[in-house]
C-alpha atoms as a printed R data frame, in Angstrom:
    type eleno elety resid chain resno      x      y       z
1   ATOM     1    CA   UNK     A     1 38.012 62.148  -1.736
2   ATOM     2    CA   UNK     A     2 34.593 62.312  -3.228
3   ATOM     3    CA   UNK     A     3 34.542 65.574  -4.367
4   ATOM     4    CA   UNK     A     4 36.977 68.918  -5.470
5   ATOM     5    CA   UNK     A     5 38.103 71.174  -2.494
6   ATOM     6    CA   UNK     A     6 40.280 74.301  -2.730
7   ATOM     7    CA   UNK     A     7 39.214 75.472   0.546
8   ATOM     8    CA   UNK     A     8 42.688 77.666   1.656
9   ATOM     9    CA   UNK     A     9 44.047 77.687  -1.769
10  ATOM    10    CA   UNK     A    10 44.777 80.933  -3.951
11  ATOM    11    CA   UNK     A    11 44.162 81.360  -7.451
12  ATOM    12    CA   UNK     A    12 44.469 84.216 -10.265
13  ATOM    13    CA   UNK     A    13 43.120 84.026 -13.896
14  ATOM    14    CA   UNK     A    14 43.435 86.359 -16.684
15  ATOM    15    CA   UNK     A    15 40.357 86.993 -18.578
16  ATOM    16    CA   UNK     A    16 37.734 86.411 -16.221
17  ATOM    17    CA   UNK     A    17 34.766 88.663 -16.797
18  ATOM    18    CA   UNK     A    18 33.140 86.995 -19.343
19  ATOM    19    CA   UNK     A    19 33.047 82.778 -21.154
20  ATOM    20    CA   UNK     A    20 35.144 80.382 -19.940
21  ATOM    21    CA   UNK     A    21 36.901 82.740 -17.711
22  ATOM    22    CA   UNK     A    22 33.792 84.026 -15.541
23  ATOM    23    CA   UNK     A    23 32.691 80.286 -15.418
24  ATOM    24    CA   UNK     A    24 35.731 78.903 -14.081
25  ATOM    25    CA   UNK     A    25 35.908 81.558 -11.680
26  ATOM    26    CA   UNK     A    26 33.026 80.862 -10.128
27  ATOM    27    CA   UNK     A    27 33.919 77.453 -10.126
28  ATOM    28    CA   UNK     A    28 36.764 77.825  -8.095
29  ATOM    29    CA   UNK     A    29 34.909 79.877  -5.736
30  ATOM    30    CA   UNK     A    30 32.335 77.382  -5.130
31  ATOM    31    CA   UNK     A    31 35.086 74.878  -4.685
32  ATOM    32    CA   UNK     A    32 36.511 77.144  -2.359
33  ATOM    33    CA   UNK     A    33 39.599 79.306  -3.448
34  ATOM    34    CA   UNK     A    34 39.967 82.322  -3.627
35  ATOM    35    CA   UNK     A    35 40.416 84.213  -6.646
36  ATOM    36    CA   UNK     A    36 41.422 87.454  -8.002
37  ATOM    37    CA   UNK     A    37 40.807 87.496 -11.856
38  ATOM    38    CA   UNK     A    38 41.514 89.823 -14.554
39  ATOM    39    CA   UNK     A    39 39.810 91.918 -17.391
40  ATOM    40    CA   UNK     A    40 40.563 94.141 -19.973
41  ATOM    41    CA   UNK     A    41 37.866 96.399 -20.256
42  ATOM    42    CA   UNK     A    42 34.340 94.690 -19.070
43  ATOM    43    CA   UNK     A    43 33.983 95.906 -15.850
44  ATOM    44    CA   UNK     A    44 30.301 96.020 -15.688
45  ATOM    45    CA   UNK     A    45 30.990 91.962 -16.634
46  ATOM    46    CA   UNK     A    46 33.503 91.550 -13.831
47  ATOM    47    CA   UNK     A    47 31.523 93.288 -11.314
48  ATOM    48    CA   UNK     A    48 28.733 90.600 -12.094
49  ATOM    49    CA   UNK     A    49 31.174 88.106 -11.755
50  ATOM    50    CA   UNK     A    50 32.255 89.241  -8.335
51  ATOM    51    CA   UNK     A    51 29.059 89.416  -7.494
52  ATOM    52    CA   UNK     A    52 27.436 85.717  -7.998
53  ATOM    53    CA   UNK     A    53 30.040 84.596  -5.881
54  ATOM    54    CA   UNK     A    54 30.806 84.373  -1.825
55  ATOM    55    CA   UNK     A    55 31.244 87.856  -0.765
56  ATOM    56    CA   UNK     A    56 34.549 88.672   0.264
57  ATOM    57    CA   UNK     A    57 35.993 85.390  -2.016
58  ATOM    58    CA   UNK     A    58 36.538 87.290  -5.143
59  ATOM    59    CA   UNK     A    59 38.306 90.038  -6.662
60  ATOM    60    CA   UNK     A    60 38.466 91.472 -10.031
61  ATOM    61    CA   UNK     A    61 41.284 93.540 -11.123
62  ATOM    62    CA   UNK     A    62 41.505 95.465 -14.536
63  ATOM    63    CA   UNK     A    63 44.722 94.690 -16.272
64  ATOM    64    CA   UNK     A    64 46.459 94.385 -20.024
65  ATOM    65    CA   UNK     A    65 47.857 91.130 -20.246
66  ATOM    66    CA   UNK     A    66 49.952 92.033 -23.669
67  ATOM    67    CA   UNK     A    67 51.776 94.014 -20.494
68  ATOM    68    CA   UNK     A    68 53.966 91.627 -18.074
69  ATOM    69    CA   UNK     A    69 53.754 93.851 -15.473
70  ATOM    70    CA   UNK     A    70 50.254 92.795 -15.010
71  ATOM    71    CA   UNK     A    71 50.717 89.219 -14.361
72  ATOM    72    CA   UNK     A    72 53.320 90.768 -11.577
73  ATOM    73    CA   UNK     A    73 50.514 93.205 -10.166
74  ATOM    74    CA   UNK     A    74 48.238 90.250 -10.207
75  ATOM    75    CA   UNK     A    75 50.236 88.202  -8.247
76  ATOM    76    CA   UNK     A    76 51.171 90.780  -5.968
77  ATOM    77    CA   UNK     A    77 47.353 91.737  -5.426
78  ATOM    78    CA   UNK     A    78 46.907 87.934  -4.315
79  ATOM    79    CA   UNK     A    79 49.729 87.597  -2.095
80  ATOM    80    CA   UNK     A    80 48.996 91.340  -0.212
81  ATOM    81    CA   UNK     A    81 45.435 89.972   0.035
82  ATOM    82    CA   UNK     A    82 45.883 86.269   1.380
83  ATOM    83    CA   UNK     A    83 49.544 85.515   2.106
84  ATOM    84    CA   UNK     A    84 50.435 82.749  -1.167
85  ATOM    85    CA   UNK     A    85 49.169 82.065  -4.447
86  ATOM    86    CA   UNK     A    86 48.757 78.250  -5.338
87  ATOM    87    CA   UNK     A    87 46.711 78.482  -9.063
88  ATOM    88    CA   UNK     A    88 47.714 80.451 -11.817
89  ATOM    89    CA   UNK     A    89 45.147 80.452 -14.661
90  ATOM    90    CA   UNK     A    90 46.094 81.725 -17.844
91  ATOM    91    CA   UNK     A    91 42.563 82.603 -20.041
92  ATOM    92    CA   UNK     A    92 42.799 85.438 -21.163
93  ATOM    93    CA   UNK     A    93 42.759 85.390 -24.935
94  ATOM    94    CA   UNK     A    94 41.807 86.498 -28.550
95  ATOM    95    CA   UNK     A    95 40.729 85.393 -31.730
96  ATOM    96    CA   UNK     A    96 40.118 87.334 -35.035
97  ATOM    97    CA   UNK     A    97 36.638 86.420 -36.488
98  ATOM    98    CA   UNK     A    98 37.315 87.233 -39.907
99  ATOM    99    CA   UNK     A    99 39.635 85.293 -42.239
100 ATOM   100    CA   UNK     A   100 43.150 86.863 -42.849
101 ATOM   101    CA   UNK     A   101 45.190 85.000 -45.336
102 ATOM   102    CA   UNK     A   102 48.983 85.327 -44.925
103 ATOM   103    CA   UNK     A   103 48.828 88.221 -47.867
104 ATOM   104    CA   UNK     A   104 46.860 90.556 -45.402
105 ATOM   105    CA   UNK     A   105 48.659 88.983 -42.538
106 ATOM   106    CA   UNK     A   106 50.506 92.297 -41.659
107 ATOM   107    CA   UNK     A   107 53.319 91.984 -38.863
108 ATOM   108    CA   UNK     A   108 51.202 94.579 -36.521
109 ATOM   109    CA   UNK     A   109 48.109 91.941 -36.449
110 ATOM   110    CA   UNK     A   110 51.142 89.158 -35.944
111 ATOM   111    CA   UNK     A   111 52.441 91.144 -32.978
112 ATOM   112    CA   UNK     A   112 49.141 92.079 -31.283
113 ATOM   113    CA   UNK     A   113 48.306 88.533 -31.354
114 ATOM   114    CA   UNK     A   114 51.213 86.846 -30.168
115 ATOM   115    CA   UNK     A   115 51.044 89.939 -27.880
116 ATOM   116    CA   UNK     A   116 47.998 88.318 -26.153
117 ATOM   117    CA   UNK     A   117 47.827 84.994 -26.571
118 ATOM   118    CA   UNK     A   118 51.707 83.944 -26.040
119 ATOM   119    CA   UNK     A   119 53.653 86.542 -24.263
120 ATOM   120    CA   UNK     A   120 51.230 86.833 -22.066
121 ATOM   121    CA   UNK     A   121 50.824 83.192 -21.068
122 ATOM   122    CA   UNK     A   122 54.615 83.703 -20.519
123 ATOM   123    CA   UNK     A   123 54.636 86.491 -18.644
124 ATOM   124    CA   UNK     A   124 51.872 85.067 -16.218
125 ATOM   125    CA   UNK     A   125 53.720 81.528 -15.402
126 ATOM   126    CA   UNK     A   126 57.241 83.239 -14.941
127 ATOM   127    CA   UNK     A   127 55.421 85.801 -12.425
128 ATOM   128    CA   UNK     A   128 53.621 82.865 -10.494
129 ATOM   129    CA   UNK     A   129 56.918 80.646 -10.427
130 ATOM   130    CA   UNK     A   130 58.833 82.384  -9.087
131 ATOM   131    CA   UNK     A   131 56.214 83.302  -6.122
132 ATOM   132    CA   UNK     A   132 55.528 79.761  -6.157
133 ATOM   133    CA   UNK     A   133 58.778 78.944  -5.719
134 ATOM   134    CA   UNK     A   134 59.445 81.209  -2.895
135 ATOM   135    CA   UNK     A   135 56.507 79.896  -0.629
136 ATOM   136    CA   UNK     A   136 55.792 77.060   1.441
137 ATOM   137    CA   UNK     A   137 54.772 73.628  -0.489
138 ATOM   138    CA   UNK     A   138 50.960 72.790   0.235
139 ATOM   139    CA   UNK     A   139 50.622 69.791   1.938
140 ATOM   140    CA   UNK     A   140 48.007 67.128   0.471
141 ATOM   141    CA   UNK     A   141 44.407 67.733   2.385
142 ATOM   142    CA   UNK     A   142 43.691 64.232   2.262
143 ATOM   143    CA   UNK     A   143 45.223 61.032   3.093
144 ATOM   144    CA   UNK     A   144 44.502 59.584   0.045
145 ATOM   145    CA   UNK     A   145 46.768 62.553  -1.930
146 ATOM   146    CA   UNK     A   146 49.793 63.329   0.480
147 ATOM   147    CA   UNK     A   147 52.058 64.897  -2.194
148 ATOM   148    CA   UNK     A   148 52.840 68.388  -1.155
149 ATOM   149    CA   UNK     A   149 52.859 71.070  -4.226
150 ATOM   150    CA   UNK     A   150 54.147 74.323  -4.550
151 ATOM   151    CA   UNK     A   151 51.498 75.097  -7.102
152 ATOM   152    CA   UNK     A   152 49.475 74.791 -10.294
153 ATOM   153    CA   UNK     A   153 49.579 76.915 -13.214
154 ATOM   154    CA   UNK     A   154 47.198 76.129 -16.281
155 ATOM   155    CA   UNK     A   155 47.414 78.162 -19.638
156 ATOM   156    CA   UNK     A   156 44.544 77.792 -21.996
157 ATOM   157    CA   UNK     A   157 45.594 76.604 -25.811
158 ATOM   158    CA   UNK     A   158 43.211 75.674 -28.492
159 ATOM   159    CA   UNK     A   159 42.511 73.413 -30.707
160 ATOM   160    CA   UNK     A   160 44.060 75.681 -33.511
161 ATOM   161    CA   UNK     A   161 46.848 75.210 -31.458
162 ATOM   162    CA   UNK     A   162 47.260 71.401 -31.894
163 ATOM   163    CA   UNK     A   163 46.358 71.303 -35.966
164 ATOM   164    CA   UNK     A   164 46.753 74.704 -37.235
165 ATOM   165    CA   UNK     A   165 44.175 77.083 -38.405
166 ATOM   166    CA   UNK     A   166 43.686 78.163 -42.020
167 ATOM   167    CA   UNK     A   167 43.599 82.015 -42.323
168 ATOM   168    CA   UNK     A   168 43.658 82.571 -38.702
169 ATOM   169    CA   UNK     A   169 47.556 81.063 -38.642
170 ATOM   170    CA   UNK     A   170 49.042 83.974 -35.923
171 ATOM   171    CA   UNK     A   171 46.294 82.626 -33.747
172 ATOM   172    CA   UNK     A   172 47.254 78.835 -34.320
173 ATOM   173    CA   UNK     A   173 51.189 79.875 -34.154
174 ATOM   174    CA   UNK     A   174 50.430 81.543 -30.621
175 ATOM   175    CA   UNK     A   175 48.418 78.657 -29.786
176 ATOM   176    CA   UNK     A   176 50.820 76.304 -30.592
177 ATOM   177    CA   UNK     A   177 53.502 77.865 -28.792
178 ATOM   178    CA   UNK     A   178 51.522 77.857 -25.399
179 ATOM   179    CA   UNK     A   179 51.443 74.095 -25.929
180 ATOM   180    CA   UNK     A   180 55.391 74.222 -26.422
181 ATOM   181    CA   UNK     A   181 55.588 76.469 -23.655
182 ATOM   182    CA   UNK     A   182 53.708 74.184 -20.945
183 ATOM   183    CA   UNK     A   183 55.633 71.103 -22.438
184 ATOM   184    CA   UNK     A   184 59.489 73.243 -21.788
185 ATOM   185    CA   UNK     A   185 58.447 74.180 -18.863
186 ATOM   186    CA   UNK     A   186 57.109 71.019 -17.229
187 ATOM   187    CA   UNK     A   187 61.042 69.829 -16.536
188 ATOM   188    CA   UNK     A   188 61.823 72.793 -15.625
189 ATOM   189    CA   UNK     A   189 59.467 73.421 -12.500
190 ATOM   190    CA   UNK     A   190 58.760 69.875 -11.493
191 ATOM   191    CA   UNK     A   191 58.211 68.400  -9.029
192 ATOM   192    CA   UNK     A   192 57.377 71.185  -6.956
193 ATOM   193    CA   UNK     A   193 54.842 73.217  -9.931
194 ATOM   194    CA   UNK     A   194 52.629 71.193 -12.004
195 ATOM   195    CA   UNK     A   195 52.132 73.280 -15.377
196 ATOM   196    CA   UNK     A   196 49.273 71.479 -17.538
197 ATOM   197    CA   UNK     A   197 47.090 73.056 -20.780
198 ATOM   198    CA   UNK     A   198 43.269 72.855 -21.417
199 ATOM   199    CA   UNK     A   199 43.362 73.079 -25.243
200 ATOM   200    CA   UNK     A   200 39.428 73.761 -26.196
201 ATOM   201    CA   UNK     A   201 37.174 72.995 -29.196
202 ATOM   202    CA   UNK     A   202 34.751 75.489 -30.355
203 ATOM   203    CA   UNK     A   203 32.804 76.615 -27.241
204 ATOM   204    CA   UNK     A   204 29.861 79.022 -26.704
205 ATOM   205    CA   UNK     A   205 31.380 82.325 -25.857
206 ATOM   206    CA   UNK     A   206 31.203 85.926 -27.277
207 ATOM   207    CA   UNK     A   207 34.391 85.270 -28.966
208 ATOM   208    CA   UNK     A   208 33.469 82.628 -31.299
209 ATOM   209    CA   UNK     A   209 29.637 83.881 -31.594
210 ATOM   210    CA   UNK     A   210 30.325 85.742 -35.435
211 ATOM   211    CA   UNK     A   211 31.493 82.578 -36.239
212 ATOM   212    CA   UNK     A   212 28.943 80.222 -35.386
213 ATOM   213    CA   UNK     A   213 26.304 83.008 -36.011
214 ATOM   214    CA   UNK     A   214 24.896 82.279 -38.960
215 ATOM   215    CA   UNK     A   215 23.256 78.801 -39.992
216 ATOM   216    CA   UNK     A   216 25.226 77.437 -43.005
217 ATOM   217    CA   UNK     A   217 28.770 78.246 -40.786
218 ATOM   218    CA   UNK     A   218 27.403 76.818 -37.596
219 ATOM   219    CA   UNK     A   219 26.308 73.454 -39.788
220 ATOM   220    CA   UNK     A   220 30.062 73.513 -41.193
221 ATOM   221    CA   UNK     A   221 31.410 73.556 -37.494
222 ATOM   222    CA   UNK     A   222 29.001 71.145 -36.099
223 ATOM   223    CA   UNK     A   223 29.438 68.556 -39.068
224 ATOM   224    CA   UNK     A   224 33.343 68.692 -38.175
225 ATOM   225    CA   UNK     A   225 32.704 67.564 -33.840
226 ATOM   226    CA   UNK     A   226 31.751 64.094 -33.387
227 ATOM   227    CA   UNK     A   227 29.533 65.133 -30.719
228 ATOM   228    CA   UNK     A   228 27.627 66.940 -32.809
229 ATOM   229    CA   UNK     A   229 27.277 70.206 -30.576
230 ATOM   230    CA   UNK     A   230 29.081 73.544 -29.385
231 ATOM   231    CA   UNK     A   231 30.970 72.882 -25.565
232 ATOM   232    CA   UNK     A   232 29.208 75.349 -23.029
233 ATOM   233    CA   UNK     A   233 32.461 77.207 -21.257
234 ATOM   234    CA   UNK     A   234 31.183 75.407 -17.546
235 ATOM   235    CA   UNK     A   235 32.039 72.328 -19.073
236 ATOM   236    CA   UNK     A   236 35.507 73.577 -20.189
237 ATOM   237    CA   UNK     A   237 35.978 75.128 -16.289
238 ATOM   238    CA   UNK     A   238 34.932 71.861 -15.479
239 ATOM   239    CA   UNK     A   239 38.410 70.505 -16.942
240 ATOM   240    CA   UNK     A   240 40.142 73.715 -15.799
241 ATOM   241    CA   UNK     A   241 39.244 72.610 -11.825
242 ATOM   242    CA   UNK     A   242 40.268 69.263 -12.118
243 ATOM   243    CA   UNK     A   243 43.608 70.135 -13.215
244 ATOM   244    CA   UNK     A   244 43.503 72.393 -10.059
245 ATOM   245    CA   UNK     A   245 42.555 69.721  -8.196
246 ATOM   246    CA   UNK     A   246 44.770 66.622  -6.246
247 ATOM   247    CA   UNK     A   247 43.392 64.268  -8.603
248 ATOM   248    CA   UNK     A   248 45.677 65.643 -11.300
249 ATOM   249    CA   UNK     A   249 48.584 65.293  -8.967
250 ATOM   250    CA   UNK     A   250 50.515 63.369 -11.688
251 ATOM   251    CA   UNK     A   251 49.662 65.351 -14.600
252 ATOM   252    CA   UNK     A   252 52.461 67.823 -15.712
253 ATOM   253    CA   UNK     A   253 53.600 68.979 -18.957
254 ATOM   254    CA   UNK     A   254 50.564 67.586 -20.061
255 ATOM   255    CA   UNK     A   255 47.237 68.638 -23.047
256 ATOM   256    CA   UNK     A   256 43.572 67.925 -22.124
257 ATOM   257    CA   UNK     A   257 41.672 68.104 -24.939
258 ATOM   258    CA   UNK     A   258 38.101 69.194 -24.748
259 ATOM   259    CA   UNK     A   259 36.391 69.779 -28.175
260 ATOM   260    CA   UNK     A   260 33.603 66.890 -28.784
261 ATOM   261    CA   UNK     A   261 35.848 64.709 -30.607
262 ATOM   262    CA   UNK     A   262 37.044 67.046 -33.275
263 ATOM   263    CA   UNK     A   263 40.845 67.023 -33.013
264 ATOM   264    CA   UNK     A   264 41.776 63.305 -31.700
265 ATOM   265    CA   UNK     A   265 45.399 64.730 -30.656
């Protein structure tokens, strides 16, 4: 098996109009699946997205994924649409691009963070378990990867998540504990759900653009990545598919680092 197929499979990801999200959406789609993803508020963004792929392959559906009834409609939408779901993607995320030390670190910002980043990476595995669990496995589609799976569900962490972040620590806690949260639930769902993490560096998205905006900041970043550059978000969708894919068959429970070198965890 030369190259990645998803042709029949079904996938939903949060956060999927824009950055890594839009990019591993189309992805997919060119490997095949099909996808219903997620946005908050872009829908100009998500239209595009929907757009610059096969017609008829993708679907975008606006959703708050603080809310855990949307990784339930999301699933739903999926299943009504195609019958199963077999990838669960969860994306969706937020970082605050100014520095907040722990003395302005007011329990509303702590809430609305955790809100996004860890509750709802919980709420969107527990909604596509348990449809996972109640389906048919998928056979292997080749000889050389015969092991049938239920599914795949992939939440995105950070690199924060793996070292900590100075004044940005609610995002690093929430990042953290989607790392903790694959690695719980890996036991727990095997062997019929594989539930890996794609834990990204700095990346070149609207997100981390104030950051990286002006030149003395982006030299600080660049000086800390061995590679000496920003990832692009194809190349982190690029890790996102493989984990989709049966040539991470015996990955579970498990952190892919992408960042250029910069966190050797």
């Amino acid at each position: 098996m030369s190259q990645i197929n998803l042709e029949g499979h079904v996938a939903i990801l949060t956060g999927g109009s824009r950055g890594i999200g839009a990019a591993t959406v189309q992805l997919l789609a060119a490997a095949g699946a099909r996808v219903i993803f997620s946005y908050a508020r872009r829908r100009e963004a998500a239209a595009a997205v929907v757009a610059a792929c096969p017609r008829g392959q993708v679907f975008s559906l606006r959703a708050d994924v603080a809310r855990p009834e949307s990784a339930e409609r999301l699933v739903r939408a999926a299943v009504a649409r195609w019958g199963r779901l077999d990838i669960a993607i969860n994306n969706a995320g937020y970082w605050n691009p100014e520095s907040r030390p722990l003395e302005q670190l007011d329990a509303a910002r702590w809430d609305a963070m955790l809100a996004i980043n860890l509750r709802g990476a919980y709420a969107l595995a527990r909604a596509a378990a348990r449809q996972m669990r109640r389906q048919r496995p998928r056979a292997g589609n080749s000889k050389s990867f015969p092991f049938a799976v239920r599914g795949r569900i992939l939440l995105v962490s950070s690199t924060a998540g793996q070292r900590g972040e100075a004044f940005h620590s609610h995002y690093g806690a929430a990042k953290a504990g989607v790392i903790g949260l694959v690695r719980g639930l890996a036991p727990e769902l095997a062997p019929e759900i594989l539930i890996n993490c794609l834990a990204p560096g700095w990346v070149a998205t609207e997100m981390a653009a104030p950051a990286l905006r002006h030149a003395r900041q982006r030299r600080a970043v660049l000086q800390k990545i061995p590679l000496g550059r920003i990832g692009a978000p194809e190349e982190i969708a690029g890790g996102l598919l493989f984990l989709c894919s049966p040539w991470a068959n015996f990955m579970t429970g498990s952190v892919l680092s992408m960042n250029g070198g910069a966190v050797l965890a």
